[in-house]
N, C-alpha and C positions, 0 to 999 in steps of 0.2 A: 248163623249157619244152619243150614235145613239135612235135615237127615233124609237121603234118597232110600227110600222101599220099591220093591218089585211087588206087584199086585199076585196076590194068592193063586190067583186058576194058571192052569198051565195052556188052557185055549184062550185066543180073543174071539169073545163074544158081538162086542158092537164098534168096531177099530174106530182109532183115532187118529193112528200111522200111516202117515205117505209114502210113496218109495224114493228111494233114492235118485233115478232118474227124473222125477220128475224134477226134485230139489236141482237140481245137474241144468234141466232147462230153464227152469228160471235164470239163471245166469246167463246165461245165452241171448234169452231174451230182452237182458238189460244193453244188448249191445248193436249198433248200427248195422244193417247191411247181414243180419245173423240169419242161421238156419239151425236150429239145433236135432238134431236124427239119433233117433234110437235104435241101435243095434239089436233088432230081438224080434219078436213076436208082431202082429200089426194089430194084436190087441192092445200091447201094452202102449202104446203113442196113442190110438182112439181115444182110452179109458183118459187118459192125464191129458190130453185137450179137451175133451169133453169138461173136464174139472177145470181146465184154465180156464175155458172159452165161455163157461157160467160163471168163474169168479169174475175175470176182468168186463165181459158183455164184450170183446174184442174180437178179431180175426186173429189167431194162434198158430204161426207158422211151425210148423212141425210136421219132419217125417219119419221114415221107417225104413229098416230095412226089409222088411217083412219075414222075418224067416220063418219057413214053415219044418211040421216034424223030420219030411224026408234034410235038407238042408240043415238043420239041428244037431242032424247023427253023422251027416256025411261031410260039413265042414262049409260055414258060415263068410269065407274069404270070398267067394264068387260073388253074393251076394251083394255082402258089402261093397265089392268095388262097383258091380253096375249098379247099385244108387247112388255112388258117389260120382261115378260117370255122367250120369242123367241128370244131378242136381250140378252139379260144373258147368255142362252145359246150357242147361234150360234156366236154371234159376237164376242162375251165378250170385251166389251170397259171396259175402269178401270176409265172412267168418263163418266155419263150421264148425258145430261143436261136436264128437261122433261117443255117444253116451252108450254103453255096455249096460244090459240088461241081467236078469236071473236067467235065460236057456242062454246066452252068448259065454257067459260066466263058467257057469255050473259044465261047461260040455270040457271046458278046460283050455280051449283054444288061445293059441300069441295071438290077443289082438294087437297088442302093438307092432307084432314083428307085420303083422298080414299088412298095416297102416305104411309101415316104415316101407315093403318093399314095395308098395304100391305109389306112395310118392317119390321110391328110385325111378320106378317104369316111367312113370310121368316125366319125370324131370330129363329123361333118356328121349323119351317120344315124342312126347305131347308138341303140336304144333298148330294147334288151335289159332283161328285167325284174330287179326289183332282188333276187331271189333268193342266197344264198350259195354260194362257187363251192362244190367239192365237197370241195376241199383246206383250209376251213375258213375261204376268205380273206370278208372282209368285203362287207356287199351294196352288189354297182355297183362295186368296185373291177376293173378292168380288167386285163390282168397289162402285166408291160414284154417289151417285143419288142429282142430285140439282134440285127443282121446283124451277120455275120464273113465276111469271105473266104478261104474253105479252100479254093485249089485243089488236088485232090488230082494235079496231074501237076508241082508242083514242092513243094520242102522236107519234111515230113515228120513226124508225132507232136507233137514238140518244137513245131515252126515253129507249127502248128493248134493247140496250148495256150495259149501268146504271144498270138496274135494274139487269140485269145478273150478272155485275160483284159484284155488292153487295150484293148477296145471293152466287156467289161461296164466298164472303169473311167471309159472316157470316157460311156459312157450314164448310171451313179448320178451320176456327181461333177460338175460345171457345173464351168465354168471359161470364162471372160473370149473372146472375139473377139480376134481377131487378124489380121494378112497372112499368116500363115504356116501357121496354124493353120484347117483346113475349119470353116467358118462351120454352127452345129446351131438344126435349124429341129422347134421343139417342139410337141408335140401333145397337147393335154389332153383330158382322159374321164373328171368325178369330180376327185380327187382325185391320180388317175395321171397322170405328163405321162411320155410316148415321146418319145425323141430317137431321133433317124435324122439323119447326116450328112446336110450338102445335097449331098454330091458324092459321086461312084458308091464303092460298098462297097471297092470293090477300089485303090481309093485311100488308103482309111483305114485298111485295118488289115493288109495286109502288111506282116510286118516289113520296114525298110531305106526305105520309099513316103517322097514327100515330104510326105505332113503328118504325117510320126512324130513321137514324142512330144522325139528328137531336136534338129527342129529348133525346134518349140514351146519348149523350153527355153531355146535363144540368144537366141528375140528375147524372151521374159520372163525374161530371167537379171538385169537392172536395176531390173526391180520389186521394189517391196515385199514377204516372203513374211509378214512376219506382216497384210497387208494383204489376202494373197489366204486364207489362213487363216479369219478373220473373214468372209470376206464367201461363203465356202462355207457356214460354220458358221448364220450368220445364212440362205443358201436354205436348209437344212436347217430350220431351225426350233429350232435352239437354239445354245448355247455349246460350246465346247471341250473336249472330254472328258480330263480329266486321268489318268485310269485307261485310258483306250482305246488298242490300239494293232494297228493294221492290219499282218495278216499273207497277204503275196499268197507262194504258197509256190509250185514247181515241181512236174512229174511223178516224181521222183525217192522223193517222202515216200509212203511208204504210211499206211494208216489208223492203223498202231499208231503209227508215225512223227507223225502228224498230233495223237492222243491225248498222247504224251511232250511235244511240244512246247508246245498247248495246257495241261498241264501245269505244263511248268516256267516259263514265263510268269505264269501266274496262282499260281504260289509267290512272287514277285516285287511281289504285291498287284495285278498289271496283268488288265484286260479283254480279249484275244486277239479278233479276229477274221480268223478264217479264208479265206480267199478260194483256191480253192475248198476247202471240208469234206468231202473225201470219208470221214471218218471216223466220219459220220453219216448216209450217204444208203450207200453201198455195204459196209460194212463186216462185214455178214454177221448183222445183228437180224432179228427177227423179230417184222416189222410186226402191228399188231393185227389189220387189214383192207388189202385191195388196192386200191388206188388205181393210177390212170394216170401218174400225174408220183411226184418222187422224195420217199421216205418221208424226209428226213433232209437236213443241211446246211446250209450260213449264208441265211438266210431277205434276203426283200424290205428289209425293214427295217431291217434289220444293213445291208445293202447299202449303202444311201441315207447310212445314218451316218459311212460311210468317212470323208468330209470331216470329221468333228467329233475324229480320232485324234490322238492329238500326236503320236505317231511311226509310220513307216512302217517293217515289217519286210521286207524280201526274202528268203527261203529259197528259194534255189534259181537259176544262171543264168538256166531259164527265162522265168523272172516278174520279170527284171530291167526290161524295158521299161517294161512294167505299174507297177512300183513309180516309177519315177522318174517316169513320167508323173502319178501319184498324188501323190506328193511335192511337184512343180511344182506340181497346181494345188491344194493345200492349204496348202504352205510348211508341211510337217510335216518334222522329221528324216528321214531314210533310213539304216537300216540293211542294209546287203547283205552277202548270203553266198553262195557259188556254189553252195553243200551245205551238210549239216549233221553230217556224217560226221567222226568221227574225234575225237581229242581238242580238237587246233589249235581246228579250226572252232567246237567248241560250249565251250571255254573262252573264246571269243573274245565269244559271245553271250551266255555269263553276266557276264564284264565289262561289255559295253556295257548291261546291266541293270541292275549293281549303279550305274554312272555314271547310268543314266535313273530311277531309282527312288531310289539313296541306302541301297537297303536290304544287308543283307549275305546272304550264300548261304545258304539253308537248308539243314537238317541234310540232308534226303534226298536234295538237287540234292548236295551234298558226298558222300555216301554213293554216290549211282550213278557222279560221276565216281572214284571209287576204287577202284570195280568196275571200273571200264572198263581204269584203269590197270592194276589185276591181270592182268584178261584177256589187256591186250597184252602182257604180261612172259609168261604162261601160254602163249598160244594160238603164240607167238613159236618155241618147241622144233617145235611142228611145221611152222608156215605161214614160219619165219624159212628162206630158201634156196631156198621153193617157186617153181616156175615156172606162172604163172597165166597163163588166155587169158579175154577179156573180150570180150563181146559185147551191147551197151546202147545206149539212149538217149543224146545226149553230158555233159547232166548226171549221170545215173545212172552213167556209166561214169566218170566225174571223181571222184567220190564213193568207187563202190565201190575204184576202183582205188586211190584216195590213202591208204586204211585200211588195205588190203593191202598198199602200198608200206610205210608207216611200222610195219607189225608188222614187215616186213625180206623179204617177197615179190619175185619178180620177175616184173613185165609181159612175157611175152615176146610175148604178141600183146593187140593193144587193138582194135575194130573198131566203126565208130560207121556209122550209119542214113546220116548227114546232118551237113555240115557246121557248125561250130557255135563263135565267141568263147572258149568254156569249155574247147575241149578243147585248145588253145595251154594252159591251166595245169595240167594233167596233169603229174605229177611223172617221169614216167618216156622216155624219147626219140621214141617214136612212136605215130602214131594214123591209122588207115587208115579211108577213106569208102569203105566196102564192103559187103559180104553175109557171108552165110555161108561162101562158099567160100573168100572169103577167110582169113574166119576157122578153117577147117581146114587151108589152106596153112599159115599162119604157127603156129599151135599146132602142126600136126606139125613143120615146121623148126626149134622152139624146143624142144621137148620138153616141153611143158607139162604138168604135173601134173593142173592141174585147170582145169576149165571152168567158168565163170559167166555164165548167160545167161536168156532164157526158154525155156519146154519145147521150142521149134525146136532149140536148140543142143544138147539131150541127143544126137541123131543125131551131130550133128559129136566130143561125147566118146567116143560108144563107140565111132567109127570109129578114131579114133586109138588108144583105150584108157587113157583121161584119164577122171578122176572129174568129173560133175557137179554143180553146188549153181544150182536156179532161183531168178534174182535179174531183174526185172524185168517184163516184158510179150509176150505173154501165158506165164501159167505158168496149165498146166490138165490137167498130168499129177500135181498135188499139190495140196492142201487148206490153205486159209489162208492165200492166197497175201497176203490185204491185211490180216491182221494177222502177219505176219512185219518184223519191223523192221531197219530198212539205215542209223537215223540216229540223231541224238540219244548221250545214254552210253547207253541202254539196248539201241536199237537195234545200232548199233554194236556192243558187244559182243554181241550174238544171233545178227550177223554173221557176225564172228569165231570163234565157238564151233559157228556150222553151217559153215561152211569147212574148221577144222580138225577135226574129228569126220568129215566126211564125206572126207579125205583118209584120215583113220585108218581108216575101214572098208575104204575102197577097198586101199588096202595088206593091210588084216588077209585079204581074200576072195583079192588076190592069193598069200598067203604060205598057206593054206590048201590054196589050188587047184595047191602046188607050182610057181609060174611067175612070174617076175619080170616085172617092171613093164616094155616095151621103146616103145620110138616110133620108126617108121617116118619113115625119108627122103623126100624129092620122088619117089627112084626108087624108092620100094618097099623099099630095103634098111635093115636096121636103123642106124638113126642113129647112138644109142646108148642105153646102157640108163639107166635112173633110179631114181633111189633117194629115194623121198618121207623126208623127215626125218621121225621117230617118237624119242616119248619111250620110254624103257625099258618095257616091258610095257605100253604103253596099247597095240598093234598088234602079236598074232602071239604067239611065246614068250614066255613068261613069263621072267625076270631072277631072280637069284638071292636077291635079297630076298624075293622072293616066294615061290621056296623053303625060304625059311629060315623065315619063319611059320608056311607049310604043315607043317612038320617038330617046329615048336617044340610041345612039349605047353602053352605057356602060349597 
């Protein structure tokens, strides 16, 4: 168990925190036919495409509502309907995601009530000709609209993904009235029904808010779940998917990550659904033609089916909410995992498959985990002793670290965006809620080998003289950043083999350049000096076996 610290200054100096809507569009992005719009400013969607559209190298659907100061003070509802007007029209995504900003927030406005009577007007007027939208969706079908409240001046990436995916799961999946539970007032067009909380957005889907999924849970914890199961499966329009099984995953999985998982799932005989897919909207294809909304992702339709899964998967802390929420109002299993990193983790998920399916492990799920086990015994000579400094998301940084711990690494600095449940199980003793600078305090005083972070954190290695390896968000001084793998066996060891490879070079330039490896104290003096573990001739001189080949005439 790791002790969480709050970092000393009371300014950030060199941030490592995202906001919240951006975390918000990524979810969005994981899903077909999407538009994700931000309610706020038209800087604040520039700045977080700008950041997506250099992480992924992609086209970044995303808009705005632009609000400007006069619109800010006099009231943001005009606004927002004529870009929701204009994107209905023009674009027609068959999912919008509509993301609340810090001025849409902070001025204090019901976005949800402005949302709610704007899809009554619609449903009252709207007579749009029955034409196909552009994304291929059906004629007259309307898309579904989901509010989120992302304020971006508290929590942060994490917080804005959470909250997203548990409002698109409270919009597909119906579930029962309650006291406790905000009462949803639906809107039909066609075939489409919109739900929109009757109570203001910002009640619903902050994590911790009183109508969390939390305490929806205690007062239906005495019901029936094969009762509420059936009567999902039945609004759906059908029975109980015995192959099906709902995957709500965190920020942590990249696309290749998302590809392995979807994978070894469906070696198991099961139907995966992804929630969100960015392994098919961002992943780096190359669409036929350009469209406005995202080329790729788990579609409308998959969506709505959630309810009909027998079992619920959670990958990832983040998407814990989401899944239990899911869970309760299906009375499907849950399976949860903080990550999927490492061996523990994803032995852990081929059991609870072999227990859900009855089936045994295929040859290749068998094969990659023995990969993986090689690697750790392998990659172990050089990562085993190293002093690593971490700088991530708190699940990505639970993840990356706990791999690195069990090759036999040491944490000597851990630094997370934003406070977070997951990072209490961090194997190692501490986890500081900071920045960057922190994160160069604490890797200089540790002596850290090596640095894992996104392209911000390269600065902090070379200042120290610590090798780099980009693990997380944004990386956009490298190529492929979203198919690069951190989970699963595959992942995992890709991991591991770019860690220690990249400590091996970093050695072999120092032993070249004549100069040892040194890290600097608080005060500028050297600390002490460091010695990266290295196998015999993988870094620098060659060993005398090596000589002996070279010599041999055979």
């Amino acid at each position: 168990m790791a002790e969480i610290v709050t970092g000393e200054r009371q300014a950030t100096i060199d941030p490592l925190k995202h906001s919240q809507p951006l975390g918000g569009a990524l979810v969005f992005l994981g899903l077909a036919g999407s538009l994700p719009i931000m309610h706020g400013a038209q800087g604040c969607a520039s700045f977080a495409k700008a950041l997506l559209t250099r992480h992924f190298n992609e086209p970044i659907p995303l808009q705005t509502t632009a609000i400007t100061e006069v619109t800010a003070v006099l009231g943001s509802g005009e606004a927002m309907v004529e870009t929701l007007d204009a994107i209905r029209k023009k674009q027609r995504p068959e999912i919008i995601g509509l993301l609340t900003t810090g001025v849409t927030e902070v001025s204090g406005e019901d976005v949800g009530g402005q949302l709610r009577k704007y899809l009554s007007a619609w449903n009252e007027t709207d007579s749009s000709g029955p034409e196909a939208g552009a994304n291929g969706s059906a004629p007259g079908r309307a898309p579904l609209i989901v509010g989120v409240s992302t304020p971006d001046f508290i929590g942060g990436l994490s917080d804005g993904w959470s909250a997203a995916l548990e409002a698109l799961v409270r919009a597909v999946v119906p579930a029962e009235h309650s006291e406790t539970e905000p009462s949803e007032a639906r809107y039909f067009t066609g075939r489409t029904a919109f739900i929109a909380a009757s109570a203001p957005v910002t009640h619903l889907t902050t994590p911790g808010s009183a109508g969390s999924a939390e305490a929806a849970r205690s007062t239906r914890s005495a019901r029936s779940l094969g009762s509420a199961a059936r009567r999902v499966a039945a609004a759906d329009g059908g029975a109980l998917d015995p192959r099906q099984l709902a995957v709500l995953v965190g920020p942590s999985l990249t696309a290749a990550d998302l590809d392995e998982l979807g994978e070894l799932i469906r070696a198991f005989g099961l139907d995966p659904v992804l929630v969100p897919d960015l392994s098919g909207s961002v992943d780096g294809h190359l669409a036929p033609a350009w469209q406005p909304t995202t080329t790729g992702g788990t579609g409308l339709a998959r969506l709505r089916a959630l309810g009909r899964s027998r079992a619920v998967l959670v990958a990832g802390a983040t998407a814990a909410a989401a899944g239990d929420l899911l869970a309760a109002r299906t009375g499907a299993r849950i399976l949860r995992h903080r990550h999927l990193s490492g061996l523990t983790e994803m032995d852990t998920l081929v059991t609870e498959l072999i227990e859900l399916t009855g089936a045994s492990a295929p040859a290749r799920v068998r094969q990659a985990r023995a990969r993986l086990a090689d690697g750790l015994l392998d990659t172990h000579f050089v990562l085993g002793g190293a002093r690593v400094a971490l700088a991530m998301e708190p699940e990505t940084l639970v993840a990356v670290g706990s791999l690195l711990h069990d090759v036999g690494a040491e944490v000597v600095a851990a630094v997370s965006p934003t406070a977070a449940p997951v990072l209490a199980d961090a194997p190692w003793d501490e986890v500081v809620v900071g920045d960057l600078t922190d994160l160069a305090e604490r890797a200089r005083a540790g002596g850290a080998h090596l640095v894992l972070g996104s392209s911000h954190a390269r600065e902090v290695a070379d200042r120290i003289g610590a090798a780099h390896l980009p693990v997380g968000f944004p990386i956009f001084d490298r190529l492929g950043a979203a198919l690069a793998g951190t989970a699963g066996y595959a992942g995992s060891l890709r991991l591991l083999i770019d860690a220690a490879n990249r400590l091996l070079d970093h050695e072999h330039v120092h032993r070249r350049s004549g100069r040892r490896f040194s890290v600097s104290g608080a005060d500028g003096q050297p600390a002490h000096r460091t010695e990266i573990p290295t196998q015999p001739g993988s870094a620098g001189e060659s060993d005398q076996l090596d000589n002996l080949f070279q010599e041999s005439p055979c």
